[in-house]
C-alpha positions in Angstrom: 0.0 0.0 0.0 1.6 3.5 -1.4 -0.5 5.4 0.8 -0.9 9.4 -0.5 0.2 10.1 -3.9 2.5 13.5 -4.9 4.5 14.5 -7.8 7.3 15.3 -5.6 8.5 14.5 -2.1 11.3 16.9 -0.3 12.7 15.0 3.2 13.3 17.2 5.4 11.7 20.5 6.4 15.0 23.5 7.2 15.5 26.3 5.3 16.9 24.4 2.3 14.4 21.9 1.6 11.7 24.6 2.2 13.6 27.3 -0.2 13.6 24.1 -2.6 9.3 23.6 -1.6 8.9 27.2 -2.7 10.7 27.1 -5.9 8.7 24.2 -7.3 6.0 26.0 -6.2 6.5 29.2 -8.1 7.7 26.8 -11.6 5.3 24.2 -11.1 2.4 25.3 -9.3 -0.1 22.3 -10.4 2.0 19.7 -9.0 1.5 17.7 -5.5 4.5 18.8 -3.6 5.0 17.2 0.1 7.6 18.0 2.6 8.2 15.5 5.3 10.0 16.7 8.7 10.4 14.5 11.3 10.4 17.2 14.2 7.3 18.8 15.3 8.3 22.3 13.8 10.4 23.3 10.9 13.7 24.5 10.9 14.3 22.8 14.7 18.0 22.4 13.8 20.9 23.6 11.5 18.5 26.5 10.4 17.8 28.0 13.7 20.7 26.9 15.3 23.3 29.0 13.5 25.0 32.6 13.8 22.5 34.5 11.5 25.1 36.0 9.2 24.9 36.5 5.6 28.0 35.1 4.2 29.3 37.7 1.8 31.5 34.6 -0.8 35.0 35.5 0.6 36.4 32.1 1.3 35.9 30.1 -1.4 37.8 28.8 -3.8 36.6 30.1 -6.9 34.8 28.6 -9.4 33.4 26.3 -6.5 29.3 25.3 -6.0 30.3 27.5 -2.9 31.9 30.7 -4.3 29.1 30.9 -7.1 25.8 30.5 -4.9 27.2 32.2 -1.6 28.0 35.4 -3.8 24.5 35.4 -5.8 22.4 34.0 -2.5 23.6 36.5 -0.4 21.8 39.6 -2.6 19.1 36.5 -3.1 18.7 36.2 0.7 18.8 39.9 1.5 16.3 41.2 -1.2 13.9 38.4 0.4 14.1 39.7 4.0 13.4 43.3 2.7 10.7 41.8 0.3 9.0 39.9 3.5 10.0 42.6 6.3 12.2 39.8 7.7 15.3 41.0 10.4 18.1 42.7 8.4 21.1 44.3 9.3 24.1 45.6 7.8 26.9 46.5 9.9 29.6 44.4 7.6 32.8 42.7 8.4 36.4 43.1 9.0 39.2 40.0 8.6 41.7 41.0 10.9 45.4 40.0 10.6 47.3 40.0 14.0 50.8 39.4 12.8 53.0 39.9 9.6 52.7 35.8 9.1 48.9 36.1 8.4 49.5 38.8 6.0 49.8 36.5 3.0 46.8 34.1 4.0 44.8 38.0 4.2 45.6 38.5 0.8 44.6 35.1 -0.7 41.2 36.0 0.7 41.4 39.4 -1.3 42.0 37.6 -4.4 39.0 35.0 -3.6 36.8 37.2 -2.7 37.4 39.8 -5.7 37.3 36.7 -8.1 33.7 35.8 -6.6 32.6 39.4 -7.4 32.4 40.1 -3.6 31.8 43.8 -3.7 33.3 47.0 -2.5 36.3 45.1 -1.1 38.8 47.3 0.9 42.6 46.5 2.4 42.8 48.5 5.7 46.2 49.7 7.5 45.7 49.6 10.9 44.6 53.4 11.3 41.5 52.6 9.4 40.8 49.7 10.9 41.2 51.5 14.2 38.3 54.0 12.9 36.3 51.3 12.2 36.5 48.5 15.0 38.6 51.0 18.2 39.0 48.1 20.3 40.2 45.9 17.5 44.0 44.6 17.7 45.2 43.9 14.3 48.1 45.0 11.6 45.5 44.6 8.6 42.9 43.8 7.6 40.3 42.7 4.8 36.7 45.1 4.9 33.6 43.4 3.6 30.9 46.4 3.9 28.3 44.3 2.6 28.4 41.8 5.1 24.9 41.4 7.0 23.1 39.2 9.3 19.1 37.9 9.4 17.3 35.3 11.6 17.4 32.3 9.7 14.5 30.8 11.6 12.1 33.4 10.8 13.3 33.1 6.8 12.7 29.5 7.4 9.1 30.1 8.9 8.3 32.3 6.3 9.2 29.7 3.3 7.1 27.1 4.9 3.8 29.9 4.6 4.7 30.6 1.1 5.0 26.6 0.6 1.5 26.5 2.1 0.2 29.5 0.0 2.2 28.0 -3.6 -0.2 24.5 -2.6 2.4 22.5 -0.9 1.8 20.3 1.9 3.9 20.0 4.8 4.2 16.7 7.4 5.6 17.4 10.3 6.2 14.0 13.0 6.9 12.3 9.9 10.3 10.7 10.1 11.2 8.3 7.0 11.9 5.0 8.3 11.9 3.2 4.6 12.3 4.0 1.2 11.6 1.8 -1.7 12.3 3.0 -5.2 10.0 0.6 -8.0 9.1 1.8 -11.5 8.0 5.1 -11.8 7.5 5.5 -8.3 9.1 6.0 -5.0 7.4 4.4 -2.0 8.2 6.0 1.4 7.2 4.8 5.0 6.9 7.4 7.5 5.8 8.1 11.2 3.1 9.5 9.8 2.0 6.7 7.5 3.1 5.9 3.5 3.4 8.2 0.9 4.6 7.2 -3.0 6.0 10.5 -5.0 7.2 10.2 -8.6 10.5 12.1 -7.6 12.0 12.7 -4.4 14.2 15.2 -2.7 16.7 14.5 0.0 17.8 17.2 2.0 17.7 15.9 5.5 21.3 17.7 6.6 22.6 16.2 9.5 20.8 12.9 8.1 21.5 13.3 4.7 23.9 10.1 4.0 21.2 7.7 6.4 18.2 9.0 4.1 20.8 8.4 0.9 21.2 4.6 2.4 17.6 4.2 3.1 16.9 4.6 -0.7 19.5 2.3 -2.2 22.6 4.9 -3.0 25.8 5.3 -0.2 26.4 8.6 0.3 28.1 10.6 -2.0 28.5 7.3 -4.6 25.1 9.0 -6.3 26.3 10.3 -9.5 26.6 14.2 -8.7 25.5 17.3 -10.6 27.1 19.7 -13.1 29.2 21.8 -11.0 28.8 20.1 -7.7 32.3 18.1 -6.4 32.0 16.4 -9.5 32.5 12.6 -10.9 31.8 10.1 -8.4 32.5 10.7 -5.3 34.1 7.9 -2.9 31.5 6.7 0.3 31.2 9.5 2.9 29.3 10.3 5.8 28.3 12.7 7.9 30.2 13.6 10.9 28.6 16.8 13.5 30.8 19.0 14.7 29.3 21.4 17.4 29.5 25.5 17.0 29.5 26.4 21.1 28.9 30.3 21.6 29.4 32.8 24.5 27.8 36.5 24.6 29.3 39.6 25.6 27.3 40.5 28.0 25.5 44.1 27.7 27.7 46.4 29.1 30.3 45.6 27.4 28.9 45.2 24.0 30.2 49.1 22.7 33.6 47.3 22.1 32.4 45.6 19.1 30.9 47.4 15.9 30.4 45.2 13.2 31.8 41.3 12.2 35.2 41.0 13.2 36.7 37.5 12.1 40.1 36.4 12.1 42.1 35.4 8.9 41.5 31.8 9.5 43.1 28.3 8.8 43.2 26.9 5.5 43.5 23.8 6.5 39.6 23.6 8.1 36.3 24.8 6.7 35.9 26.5 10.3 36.3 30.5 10.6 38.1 30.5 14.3 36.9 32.1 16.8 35.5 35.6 16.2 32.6 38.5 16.9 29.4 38.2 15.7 26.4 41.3 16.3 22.7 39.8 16.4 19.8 41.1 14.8 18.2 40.9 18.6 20.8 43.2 19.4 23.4 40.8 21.2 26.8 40.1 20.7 28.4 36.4 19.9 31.8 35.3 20.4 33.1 31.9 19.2 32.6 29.3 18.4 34.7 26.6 19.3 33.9 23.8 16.6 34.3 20.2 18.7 33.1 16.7 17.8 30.0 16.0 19.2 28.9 12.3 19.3 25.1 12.9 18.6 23.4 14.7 15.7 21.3 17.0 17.7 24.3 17.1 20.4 23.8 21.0 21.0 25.2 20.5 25.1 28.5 18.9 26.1 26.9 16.2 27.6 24.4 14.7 24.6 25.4 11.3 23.6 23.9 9.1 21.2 25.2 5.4 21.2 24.4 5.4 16.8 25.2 8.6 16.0 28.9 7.9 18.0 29.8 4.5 16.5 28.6 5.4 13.3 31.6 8.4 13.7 34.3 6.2 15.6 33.8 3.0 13.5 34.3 4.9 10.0 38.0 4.4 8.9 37.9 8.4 7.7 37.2 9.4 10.8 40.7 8.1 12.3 42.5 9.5 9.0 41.2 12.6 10.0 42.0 12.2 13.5 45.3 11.5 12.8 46.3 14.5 11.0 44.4 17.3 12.8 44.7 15.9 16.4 46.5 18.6 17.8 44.2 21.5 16.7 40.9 19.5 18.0 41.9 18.9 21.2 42.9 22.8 21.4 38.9 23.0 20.5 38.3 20.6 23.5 40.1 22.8 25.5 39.1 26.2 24.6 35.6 24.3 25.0 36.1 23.6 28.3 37.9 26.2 30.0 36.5 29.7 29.4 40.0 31.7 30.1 41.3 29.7 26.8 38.2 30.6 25.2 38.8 34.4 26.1 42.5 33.9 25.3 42.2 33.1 21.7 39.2 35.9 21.3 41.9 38.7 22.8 44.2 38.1 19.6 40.9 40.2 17.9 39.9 42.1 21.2 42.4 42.5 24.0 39.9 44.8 26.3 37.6 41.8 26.6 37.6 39.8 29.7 36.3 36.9 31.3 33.5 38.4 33.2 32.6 40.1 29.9 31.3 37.0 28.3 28.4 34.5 29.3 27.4 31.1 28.0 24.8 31.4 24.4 23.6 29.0 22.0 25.0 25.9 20.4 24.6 25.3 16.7 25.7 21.8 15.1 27.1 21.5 11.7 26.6 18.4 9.1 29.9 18.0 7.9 30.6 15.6 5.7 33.9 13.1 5.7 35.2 11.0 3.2 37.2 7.8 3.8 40.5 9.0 2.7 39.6 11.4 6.1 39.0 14.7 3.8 36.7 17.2 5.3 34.6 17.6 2.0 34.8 21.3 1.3 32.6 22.2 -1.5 28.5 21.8 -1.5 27.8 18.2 -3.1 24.2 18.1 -4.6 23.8 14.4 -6.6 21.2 12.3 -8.2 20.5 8.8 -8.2 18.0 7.7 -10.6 15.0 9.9 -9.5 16.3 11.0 -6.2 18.4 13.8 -6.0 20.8 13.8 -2.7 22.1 17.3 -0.8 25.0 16.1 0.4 27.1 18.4 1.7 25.7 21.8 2.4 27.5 23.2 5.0 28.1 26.9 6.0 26.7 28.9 3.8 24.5 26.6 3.0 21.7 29.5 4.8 22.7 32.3 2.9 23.0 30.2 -0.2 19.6 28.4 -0.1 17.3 30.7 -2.7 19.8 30.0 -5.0 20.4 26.1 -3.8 16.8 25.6 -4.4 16.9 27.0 -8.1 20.1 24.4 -9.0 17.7 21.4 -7.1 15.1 22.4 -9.2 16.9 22.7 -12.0 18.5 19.5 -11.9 14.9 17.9 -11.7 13.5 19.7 -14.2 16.5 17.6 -16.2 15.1 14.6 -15.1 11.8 15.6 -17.1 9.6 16.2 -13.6 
């Protein structure tokens, strides 16, 4: 028994399967569209558990899925918050440089970011920078006026109305437990009974290579899209890294005008520690990116017996171990003791202090791992027969998802949806 019959089925209900809802609701409005989220809300992870900022397309290495949609999603993303009335603000970024060894790494970025089209870039002695951030230590630095931040959870709420309004249907409680793919159609058992869709969309994030599995194809062996990390990629799976915050706490938040992020290492996809103003008016500071051994693991203690053997008993995992050892258990540590923490953020602001910070938020961040223990750096959107698999969408996967959603669409559109 197929149970409900749709034209298209979307797995998972954050801000990129929703951005993906809305789009085949503005091309194809006649068709059954259902979203299936297996919390009780949308956007209960990744897309409300994240620092709000509008990445501006400065790190990545050109011509990558990253550096084309972070540079056209980010004008996507901020003409839709205006459009909707959604938070916006623009207090853009400075990279900061603390010693003359950094100074090459700053440039690279200028380079990157000017061949992604990243706009009004500007090289700043450190008078300027001065005049711009006062309590900012640095010898240079890289200004990104552009830069902005939103409230991803309210752009997320606001896709799933105009889902709703474009004719979509959206399940929440309805965790996929099964997936059989026959001729022509695509069975599904959820928690909220069966459903068959003629194509199907899998963008379940932190579950992404389980819901890959479930329908026949290992993770990132699907064959991928034009553009995306290309040819076939070797088995991977998703390991979470958790984002841990602190606040500056009100008083003190004068010492920090806009972004202020260090020049960070090339070796990680992570950005380092660095200063991040809210739309709600606070001010973060971090975060420290540690392994957490559950996929919702948003506290130091959450433990999840799967999610942690499905990390540890994956022969990428101790490649990966092996060669960046060192700099996660500095994480670990920064993680547990706040002076470390406050260390590391006085290389950007050496007025702050440890009474000036208090304990925030905790995102978690679907990173994908390969088995040769390569943190997969670029967005990986692939297909198997009718199914198309988002892979990999890391940071800025947020900013990036209008424009996400058109390449997903796209791509089925291909498939003759």
């Amino acid at each position: 028994m197929s149970g409900e019959r749709f034209d298209v089925g979307i797995i998972g209900g954050g801000i990129v399967g929703l951005a993906t809802a809305a789009e085949l609701g503005r091309r194809h409005p006649g068709r059954r569209l259902v979203v299936m989220e297996k919390e009780d809300r949308v956007g209960a992870h990744q897309s409300s558990h994240n620092s709000g900022v509008i990445h501006s397309g400065l790190y990545y290495r050109p011509g990558s899925l990253k550096a084309r949609m972070c540079v056209e999603g980010a004008a996507a993303m901020m003409s839709f918050c205006r459009e909707h009335g959604l938070p916006l603000r623009v207090p853009g970024k400075v990279v900061v440089a603390t010693s003359e060894q950094q100074l090459p790494a700053l440039q690279e970025l200028e380079r990157r970011g000017t061949a992604n089209g990243v706009p009004n870039l500007a090289f700043l002695g450190p008078e300027r920078l001065r005049e711009i951030e006062p309590h900012c230590a640095g010898i240079a630095a890289l200004q990104v006026p552009g830069a902005a931040i939103t409230d991803y959870g309210e752009v997320t709420k606001k896709l799933a109305a105009i889902v709703a309004l474009r004719g979509g249907e959206i399940r929440t409680g309805a965790r996929v437990s099964a997936i059989e793919c026959r001729a022509g159609e695509i069975v599904l058992e959820t928690a909220r009974g069966a459903f068959s869709t003629r194509q199907l969309i899998n963008c379940a994030g932190l579950y992404s290579d389980r819901v890959c599995r479930l329908s026949g194809a290992p993770a990132g062996g699907a064959r991928a899209s034009a553009g995306s990390a290309g040819g076939k990629q070797d088995e991977a799976i998703i390991v979470p890294f958790r984002g841990e915050y602190c606040e500056i706490v009100p008083e003190r938040r004068h010492l920090v005008n806009g972004l202020i992020y260090p020049v960070p290492d090339p070796q990680f996809p992570f950005l380092g520690v660095h200063f991040t103003p809210r739309v709600s008016g606070g001010v973060e500071v971090g975060p420290n990116a540690v392994l957490a051994f559950h996929r919702e693991g948003y506290h130091r203690k959450d433990f999840n017996w799967a999610d942690a053997l499905t990390t540890l008993g994956y022969s990428g995992f101790w490649r990966m171990a092996a060669k960046y050892w060192r700099s996660g258990l500095g994480e670990y540590y920064r993680s547990w003791s706040r002076k470390a923490f406050v260390r590391e953020a006085q290389e950007l602001l050496p007025e702050l202090r440890v009474g000036d910070l208090r304990p925030a938020g905790a995102g978690v961040r679907a990173q994908a791992l390969d088995r040769a223990g390569h943190l997969l750096d670029d967005f990986i959107i692939a297909r198997s027969g009718n199914v198309i698999h988002v892979l990999n969408v890391p940071s800025p996967a947020a900013t990036a998802s209008l424009v996400i959603a058109r390449q997903i669409v796209s791509l089925l559109d291909e498939q003759g949806c």
